[in-house]
Steps between C-alpha positions, in 0.01 A plus 500: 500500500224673280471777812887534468489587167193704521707704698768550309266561204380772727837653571593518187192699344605710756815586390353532153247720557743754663721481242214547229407838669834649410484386195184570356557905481799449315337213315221701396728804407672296272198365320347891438866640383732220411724742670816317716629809709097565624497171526843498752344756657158418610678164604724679739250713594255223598800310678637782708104547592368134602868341563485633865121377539555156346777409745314626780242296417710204379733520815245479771257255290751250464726583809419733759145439547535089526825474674419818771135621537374150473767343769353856711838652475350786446745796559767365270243466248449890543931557560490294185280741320583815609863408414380391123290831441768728618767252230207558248453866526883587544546664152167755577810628717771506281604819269443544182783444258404665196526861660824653553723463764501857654070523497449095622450536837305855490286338259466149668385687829209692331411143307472309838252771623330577183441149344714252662353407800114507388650258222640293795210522744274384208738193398542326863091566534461284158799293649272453809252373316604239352673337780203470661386334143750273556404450837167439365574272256761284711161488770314339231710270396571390848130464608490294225763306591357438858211389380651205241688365813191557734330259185832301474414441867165427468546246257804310651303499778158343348735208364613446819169452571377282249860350557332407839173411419615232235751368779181508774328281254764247586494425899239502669257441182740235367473327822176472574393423190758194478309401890158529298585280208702219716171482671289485139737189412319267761150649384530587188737438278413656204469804681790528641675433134266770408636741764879450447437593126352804606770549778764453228299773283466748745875499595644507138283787421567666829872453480573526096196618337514859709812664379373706302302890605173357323360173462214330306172496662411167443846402632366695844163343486629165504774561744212636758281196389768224584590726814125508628459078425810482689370711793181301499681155596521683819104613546232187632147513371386763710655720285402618140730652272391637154673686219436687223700560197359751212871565292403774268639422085834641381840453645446643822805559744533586881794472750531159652394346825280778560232401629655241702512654871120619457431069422724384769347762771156335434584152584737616794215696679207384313493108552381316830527167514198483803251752299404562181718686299522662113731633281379654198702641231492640105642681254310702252500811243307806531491671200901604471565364885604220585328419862643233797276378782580334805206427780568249776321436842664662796533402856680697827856423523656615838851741484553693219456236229222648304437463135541797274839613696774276413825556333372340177209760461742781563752416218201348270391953525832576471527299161170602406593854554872470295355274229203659431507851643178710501367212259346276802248504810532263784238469733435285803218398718423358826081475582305250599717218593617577104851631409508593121762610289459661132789602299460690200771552207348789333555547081692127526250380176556804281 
């Protein structure tokens, strides 16, 4: 809506500013003499000059050049033209009526040569010019336009994507977390109550908590905590998992469930339940940063499962690079039987 108007707005000044030029001679006549017939004068003066210029330029600005060059229709847009500059410059042809009937022509002939066609050659060159202004502007204005649906797209498509990370959450999560905490009933019971408040958590915030473009850190934070206790009813003592939480003061906001696919990667790829495993993660500020970490143990996986390559990393740097563009880093690490993975929101503190 605001972009509609916008470019009405636009169109309008337009039409404004072309019909301030002819009067702004006459306008400024006025004001020195207070005189009406200069001031009819330089009016018509001014019109008969820029008239033929400002529907050149208004014709193919808000018709020719959208509705022909654009749609590559390109030789009626030149027909088009040709046919409005000859319509334009007509009268440079036409005789003179304030001479007398038997000297008209004779003298219309000599004023063709003389002064006539100089005059015309000069007006379709100015004429020239500013349809390729209008060409010029009409360009802008539709680059521009390509890129707010190329961002339209962008974002409609990074919903999507959270869209389907919340609804990922739900499966596969959902159930084997549910497996995980029938088992805790038998062995521990407090426990397992323990784990279906945190279940219940996680999913509200996951599914209600996340409509919105920003969200409260400490809303995040204890999503990812709940999420990682979760995750851990899965992991036996061989494996240790550790966090870190350092929330910086202030209201601090980032997108939601961002950090998510980097937490769920580690305990995909990074647990074993024959050999010792870790998962190590934190959250800290560096000065005006706010940094993620993510280190986990790795082991060889046959096929093509590898950490680091999934669809969740992919749309995690696509989100990263529509959310915060040119305001981020995302590195990743493999060495040493260590994968690592450090996420930095740059200026995020302020």
């Amino acid at each position: 809506m605001n972009r509609n108007r916008n470019r009405l707005i636009l169109n309008i000044a337009q039409v404004l500013v072309w019909a301030c030029a002819m009067l702004l001679p006459a306008g400024v006549t006025w004001l020195i003499s207070g005189d009406s017939v200069r001031f009819n004068m330089t009016f018509w003066s001014s019109f008969r000059m820029l008239a033929p210029i400002c529907l050149v330029y208004l014709i193919n600005y808000f018709w020719l050049v959208p509705r022909f060059l654009f749609r590559k229709e390109i030789v009626w847009f030149i027909v088009l033209n040709v046919v409005l500059l000859a319509l334009l410059n007509i009268p440079s042809f036409l005789p003179r009526m304030d001479i007398p009937e038997p000297w008209r022509e004779h003298v219309h002939r000599r004023d063709i040569l003389a002064f006539r066609i100089p005059t015309l050659i000069s007006a379709a060159f100015f004429q020239l010019v500013f349809i390729f202004l209008a060409i010029g502007a009409r360009s802008i204005i539709r680059s521009n336009d390509i890129q707010y649906q190329l961002q339209e797209e962008k974002r409609k498509t990074a919903e999507a994507e959270l869209t389907w990370l919340k609804h990922q959450l739900n499966p596969h999560f959902l159930f084997n977390t549910l497996n995980n905490i029938s088992s805790l009933t038998q062995i521990d019971p407090d426990k397992a109550q323990e784990s279906i408040g945190e279940l219940s958590d996680t999913l509200r915030y996951a599914l209600y908590d996340t409509d919105t473009d920003k969200v409260p850190l400490s809303g995040e934070v204890a999503f990812m905590n709940n999420y990682i206790h979760l995750m851990q009813l899965r992991c036996n003592e061989l494996t240790e998992v550790t966090t870190s939480w350092e929330q910086p003061s202030g209201d601090v906001k980032i997108a939601p469930l961002l950090f998510i696919s980097p937490i769920e990667n580690a305990f995909k790829h990074g647990v074993n339940a024959r050999m010792a495993s870790f998962v190590h993660i934190g959250l800290h500020p560096e000065e005006k940063d706010l940094v993620f970490t993510c280190e986990n143990s790795t082991f060889e996986k046959s096929g093509e499962d590898h950490i680091g390559s999934g669809i969740g990393v992919e749309n995690l740097k696509r989100r990263l690079e529509l959310i915060y563009p040119e305001a981020y880093t995302y590195e990743q690490n493999e060495k040493d039987g260590v994968y690592s993975v450090r996420i930095t929101l740059k200026n995020l503190l302020g």
